[in-house]
Backbone as CSV, one residue per row, in Angstrom:
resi,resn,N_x,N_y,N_z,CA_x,CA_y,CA_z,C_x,C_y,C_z
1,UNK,68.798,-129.937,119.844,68.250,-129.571,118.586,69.384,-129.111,117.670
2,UNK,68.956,-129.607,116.422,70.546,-129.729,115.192,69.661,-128.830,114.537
3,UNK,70.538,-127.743,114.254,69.933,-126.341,112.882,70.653,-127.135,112.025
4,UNK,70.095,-127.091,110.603,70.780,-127.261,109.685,71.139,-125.627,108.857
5,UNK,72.406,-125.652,108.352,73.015,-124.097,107.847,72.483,-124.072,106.671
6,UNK,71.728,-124.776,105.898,71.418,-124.711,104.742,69.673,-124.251,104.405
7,UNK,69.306,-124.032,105.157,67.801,-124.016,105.154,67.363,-122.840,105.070
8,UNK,66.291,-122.627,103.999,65.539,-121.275,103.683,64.688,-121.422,104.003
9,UNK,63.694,-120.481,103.825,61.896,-120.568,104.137,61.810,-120.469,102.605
10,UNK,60.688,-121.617,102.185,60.343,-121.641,100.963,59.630,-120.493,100.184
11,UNK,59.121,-119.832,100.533,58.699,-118.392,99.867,59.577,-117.150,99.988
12,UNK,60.443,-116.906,100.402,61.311,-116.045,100.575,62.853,-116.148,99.477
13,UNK,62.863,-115.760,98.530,64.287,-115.884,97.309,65.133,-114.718,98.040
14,UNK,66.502,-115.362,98.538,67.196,-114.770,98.627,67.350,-113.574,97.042
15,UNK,67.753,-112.241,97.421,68.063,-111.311,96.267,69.551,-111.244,96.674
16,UNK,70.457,-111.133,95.297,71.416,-110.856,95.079,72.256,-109.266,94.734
17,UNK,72.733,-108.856,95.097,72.961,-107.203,94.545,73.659,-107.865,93.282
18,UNK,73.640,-107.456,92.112,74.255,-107.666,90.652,75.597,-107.079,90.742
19,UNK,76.290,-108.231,90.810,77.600,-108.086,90.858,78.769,-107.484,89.653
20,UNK,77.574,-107.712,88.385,78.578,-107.175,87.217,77.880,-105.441,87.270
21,UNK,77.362,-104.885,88.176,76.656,-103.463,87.681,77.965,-103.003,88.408
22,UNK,78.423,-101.626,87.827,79.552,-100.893,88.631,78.424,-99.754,89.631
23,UNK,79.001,-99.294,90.549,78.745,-98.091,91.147,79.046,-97.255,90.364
24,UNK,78.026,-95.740,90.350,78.687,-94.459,89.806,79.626,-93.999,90.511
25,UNK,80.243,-93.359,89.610,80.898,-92.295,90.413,80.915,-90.899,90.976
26,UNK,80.729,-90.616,91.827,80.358,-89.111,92.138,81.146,-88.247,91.155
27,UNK,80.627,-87.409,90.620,81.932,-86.808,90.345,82.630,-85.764,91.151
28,UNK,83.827,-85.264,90.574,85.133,-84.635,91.967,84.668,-83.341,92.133
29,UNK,84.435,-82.806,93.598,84.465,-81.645,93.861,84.841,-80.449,92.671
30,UNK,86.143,-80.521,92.603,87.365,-79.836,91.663,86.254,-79.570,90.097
31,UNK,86.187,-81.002,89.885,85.683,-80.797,88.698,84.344,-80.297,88.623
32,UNK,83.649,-80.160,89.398,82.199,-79.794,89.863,82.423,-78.138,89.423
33,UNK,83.506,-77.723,90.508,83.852,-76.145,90.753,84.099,-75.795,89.057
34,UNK,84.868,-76.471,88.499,85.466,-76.128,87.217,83.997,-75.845,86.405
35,UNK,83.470,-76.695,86.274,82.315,-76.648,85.042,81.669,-75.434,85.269
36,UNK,81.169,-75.154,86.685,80.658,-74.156,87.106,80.921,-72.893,86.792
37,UNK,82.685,-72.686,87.247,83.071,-71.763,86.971,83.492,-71.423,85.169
38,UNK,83.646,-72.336,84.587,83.609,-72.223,83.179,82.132,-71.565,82.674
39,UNK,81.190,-72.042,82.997,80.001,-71.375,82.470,79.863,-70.533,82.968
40,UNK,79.934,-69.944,84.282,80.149,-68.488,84.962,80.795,-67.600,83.756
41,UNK,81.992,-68.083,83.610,82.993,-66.881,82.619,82.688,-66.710,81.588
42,UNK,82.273,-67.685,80.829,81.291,-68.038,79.625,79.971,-66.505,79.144
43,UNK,79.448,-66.843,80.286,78.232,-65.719,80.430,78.871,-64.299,80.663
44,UNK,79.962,-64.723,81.806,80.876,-62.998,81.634,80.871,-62.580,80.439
45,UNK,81.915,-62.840,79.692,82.087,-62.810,78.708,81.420,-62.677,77.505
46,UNK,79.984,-62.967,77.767,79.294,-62.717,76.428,78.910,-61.345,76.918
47,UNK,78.725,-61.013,78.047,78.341,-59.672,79.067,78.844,-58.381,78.706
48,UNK,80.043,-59.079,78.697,80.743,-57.861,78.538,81.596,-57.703,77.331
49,UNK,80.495,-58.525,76.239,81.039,-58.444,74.409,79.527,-57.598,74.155
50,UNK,78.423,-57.830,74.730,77.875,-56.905,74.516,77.715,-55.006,75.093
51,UNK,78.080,-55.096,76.099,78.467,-53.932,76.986,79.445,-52.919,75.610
52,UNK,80.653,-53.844,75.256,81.482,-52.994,74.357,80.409,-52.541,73.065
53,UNK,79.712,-53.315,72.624,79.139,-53.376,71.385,78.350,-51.978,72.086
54,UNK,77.436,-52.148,73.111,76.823,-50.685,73.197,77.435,-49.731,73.601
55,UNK,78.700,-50.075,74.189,79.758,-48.841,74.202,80.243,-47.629,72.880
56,UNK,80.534,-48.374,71.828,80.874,-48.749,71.094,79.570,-47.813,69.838
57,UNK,78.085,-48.256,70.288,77.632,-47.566,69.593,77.022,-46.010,70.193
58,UNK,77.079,-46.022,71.647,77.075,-44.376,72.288,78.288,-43.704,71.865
59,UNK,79.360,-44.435,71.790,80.741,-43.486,70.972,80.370,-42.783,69.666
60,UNK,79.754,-43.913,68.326,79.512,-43.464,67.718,78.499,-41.990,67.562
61,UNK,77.266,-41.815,68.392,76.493,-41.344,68.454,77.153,-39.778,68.622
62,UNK,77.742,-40.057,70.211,78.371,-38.589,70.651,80.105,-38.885,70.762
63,UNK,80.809,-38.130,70.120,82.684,-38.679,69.744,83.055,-37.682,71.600
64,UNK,82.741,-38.346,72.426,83.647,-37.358,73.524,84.256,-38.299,74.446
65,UNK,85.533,-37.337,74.602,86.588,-38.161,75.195,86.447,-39.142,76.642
66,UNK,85.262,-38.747,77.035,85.015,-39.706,78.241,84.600,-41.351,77.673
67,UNK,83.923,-41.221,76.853,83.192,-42.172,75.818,83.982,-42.911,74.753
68,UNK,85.190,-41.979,74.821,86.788,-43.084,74.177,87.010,-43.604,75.149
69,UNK,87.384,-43.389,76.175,88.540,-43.498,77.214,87.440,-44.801,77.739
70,UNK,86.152,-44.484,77.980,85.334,-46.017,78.111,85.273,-47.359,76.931
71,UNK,85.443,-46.793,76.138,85.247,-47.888,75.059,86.848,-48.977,75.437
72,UNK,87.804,-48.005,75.277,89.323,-48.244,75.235,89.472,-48.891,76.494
73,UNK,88.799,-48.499,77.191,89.085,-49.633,78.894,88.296,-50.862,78.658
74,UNK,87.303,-50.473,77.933,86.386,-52.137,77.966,86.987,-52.945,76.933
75,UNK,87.112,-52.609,75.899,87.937,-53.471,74.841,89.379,-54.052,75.418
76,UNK,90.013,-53.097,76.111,91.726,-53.627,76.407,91.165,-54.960,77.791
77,UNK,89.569,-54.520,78.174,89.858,-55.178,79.621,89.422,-56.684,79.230
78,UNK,88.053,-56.623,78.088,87.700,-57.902,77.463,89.130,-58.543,76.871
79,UNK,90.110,-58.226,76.279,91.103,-58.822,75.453,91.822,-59.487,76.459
80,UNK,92.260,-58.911,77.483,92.857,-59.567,78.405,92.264,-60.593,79.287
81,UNK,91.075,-60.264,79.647,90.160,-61.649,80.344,90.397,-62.656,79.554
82,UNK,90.329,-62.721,78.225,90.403,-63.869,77.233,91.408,-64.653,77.192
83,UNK,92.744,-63.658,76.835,93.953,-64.338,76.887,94.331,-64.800,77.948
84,UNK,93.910,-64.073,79.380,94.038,-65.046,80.674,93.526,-66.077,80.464
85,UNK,92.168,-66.100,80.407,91.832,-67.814,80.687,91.795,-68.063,79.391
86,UNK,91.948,-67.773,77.951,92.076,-68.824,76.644,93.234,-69.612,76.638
87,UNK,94.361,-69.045,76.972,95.899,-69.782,76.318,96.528,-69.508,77.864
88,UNK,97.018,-70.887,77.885,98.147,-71.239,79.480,99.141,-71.832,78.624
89,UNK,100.081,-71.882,79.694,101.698,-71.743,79.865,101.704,-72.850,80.023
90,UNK,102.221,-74.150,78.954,102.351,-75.310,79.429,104.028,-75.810,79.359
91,UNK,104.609,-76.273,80.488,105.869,-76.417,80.504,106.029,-78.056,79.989
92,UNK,107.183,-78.591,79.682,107.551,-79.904,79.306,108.925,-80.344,79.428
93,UNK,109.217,-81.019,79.583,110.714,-81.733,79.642,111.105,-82.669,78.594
94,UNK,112.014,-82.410,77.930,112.350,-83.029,76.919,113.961,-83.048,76.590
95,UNK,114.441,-83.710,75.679,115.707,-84.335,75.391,116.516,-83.586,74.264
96,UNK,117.249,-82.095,73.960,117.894,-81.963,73.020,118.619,-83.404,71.913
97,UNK,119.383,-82.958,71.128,120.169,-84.064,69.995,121.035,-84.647,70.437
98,UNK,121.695,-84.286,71.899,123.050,-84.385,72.208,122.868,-85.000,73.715
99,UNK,121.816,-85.514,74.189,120.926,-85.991,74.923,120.720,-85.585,76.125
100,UNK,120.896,-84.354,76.252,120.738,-83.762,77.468,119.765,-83.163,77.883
101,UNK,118.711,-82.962,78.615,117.665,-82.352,79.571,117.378,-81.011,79.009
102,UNK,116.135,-80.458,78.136,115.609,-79.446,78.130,114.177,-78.683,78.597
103,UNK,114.557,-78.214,78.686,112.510,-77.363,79.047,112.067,-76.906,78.258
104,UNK,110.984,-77.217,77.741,109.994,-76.233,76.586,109.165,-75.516,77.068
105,UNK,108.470,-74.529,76.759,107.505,-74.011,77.037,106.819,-73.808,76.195
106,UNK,105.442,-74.266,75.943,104.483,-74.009,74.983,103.338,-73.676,75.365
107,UNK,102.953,-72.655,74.442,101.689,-72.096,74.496,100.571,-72.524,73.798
108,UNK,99.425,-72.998,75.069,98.390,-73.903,74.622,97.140,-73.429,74.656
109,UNK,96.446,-73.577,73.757,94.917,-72.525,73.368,93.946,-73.779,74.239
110,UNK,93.897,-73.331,75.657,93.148,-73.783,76.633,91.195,-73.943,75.768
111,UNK,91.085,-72.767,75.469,89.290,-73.031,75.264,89.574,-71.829,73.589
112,UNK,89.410,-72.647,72.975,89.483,-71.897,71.506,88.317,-71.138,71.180
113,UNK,87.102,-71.220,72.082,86.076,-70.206,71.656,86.487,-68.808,72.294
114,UNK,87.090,-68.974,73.714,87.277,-67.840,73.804,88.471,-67.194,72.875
115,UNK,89.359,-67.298,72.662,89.800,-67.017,71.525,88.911,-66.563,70.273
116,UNK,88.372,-67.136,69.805,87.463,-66.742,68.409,86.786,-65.750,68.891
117,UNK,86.261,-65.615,70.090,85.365,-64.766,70.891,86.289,-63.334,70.732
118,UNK,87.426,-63.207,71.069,88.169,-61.847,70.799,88.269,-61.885,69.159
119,UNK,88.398,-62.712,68.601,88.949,-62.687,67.450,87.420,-61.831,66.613
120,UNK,86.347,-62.218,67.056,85.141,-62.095,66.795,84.878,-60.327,66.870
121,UNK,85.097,-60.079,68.485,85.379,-58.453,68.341,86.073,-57.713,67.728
122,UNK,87.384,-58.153,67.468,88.613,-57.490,66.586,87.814,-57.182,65.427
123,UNK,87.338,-58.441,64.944,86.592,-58.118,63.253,85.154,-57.374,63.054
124,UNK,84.363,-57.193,64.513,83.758,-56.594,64.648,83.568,-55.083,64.626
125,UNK,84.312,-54.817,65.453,84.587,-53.828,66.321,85.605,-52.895,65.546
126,UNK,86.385,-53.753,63.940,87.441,-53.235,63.715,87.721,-51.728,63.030
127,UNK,86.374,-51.141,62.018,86.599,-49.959,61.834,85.786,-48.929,63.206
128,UNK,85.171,-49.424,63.759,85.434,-47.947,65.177,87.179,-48.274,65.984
129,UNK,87.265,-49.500,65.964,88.840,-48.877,66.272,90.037,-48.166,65.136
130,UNK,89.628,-48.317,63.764,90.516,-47.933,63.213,90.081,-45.994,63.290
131,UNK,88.851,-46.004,63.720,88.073,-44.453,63.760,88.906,-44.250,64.943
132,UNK,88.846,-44.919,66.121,89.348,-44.620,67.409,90.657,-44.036,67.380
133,UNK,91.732,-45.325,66.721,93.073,-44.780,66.505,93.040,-43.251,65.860
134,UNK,92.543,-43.016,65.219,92.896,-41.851,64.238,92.349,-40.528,65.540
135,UNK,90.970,-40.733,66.031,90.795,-39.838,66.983,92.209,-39.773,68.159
136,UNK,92.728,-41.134,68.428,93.700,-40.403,69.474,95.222,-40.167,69.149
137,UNK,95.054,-40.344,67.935,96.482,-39.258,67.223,95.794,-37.518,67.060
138,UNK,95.373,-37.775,66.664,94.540,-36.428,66.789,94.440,-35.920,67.813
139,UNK,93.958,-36.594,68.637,94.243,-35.867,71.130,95.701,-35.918,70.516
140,UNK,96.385,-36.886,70.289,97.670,-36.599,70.824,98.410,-35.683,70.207
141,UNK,98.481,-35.381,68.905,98.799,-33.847,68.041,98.803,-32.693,68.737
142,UNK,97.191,-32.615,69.182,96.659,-31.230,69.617,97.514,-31.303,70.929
143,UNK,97.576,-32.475,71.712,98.380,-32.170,72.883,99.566,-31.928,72.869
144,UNK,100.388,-32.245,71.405,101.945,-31.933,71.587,101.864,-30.057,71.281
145,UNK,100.543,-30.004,70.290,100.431,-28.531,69.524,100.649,-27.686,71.369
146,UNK,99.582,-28.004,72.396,99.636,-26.873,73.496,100.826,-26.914,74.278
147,UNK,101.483,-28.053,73.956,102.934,-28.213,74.962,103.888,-27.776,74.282
């Protein structure tokens, strides 16, 4: 008995997988973690822009030095979260005039909201700190006055 290689069953259409469709792509671990953790800090950050804001207005309410010394830790600690993750250190290699090998270093505004985001408190926030400053020349007077 001779098979022939060519023979279908007449009701049965071979299906083809579509050869012009691409596969997705998963996307990368890395980048998974990133997004995540970007909206994590995101929400920090609005957290603890409001935290100062009610800091900020119990100062006003009652002026005592525990209630500076909190405001002044949350403001210095928000400014710095920002500038950590707003602006990185980007290095480069490049060619002086005289054609020899240099390094640059430039500073690159990674996520510009967070940026505006401090910039946002500064202008906010800016006459209780200009009240603030004046209160701690004032501690600091009286403290040179007892020494």
């Amino acid at each position: 008995m001779k098979i022939q290689p060519g023979y279908f069953p007449p009701n049965n259409k071979i299906q083809r997988a579509d050869t012009n469709a691409r596969p997705r792509e998963m996307p990368n671990f890395g980048d998974l973690m990133q997004q995540n953790e970007e909206g994590r800090s995101q929400e920090e950050l609005q957290r603890k822009l409001e935290d100062i804001r009610l800091q900020g207005d119990r100062l006003m309410r009652s002026m005592t030095v525990r209630e500076l010394k909190l405001y002044r830790m949350m403001v210095k600690g928000f400014l710095e979260d920002t500038l950590k993750r707003g602006i990185a250190l980007k290095e480069t290699k490049g060619w002086d005039r005289r054609g020899r090998g240099k390094r640059y270093k430039i500073l690159e505004e990674v996520d510009s909201m967070l940026v505006a985001m401090g910039e946002e408190l500064l202008g906010s926030e800016e006459g209780r700190l200009e009240l603030l400053q004046k209160v701690g020349e004032i501690r600091g007077l009286l403290i040179n006055l007892v020494f």
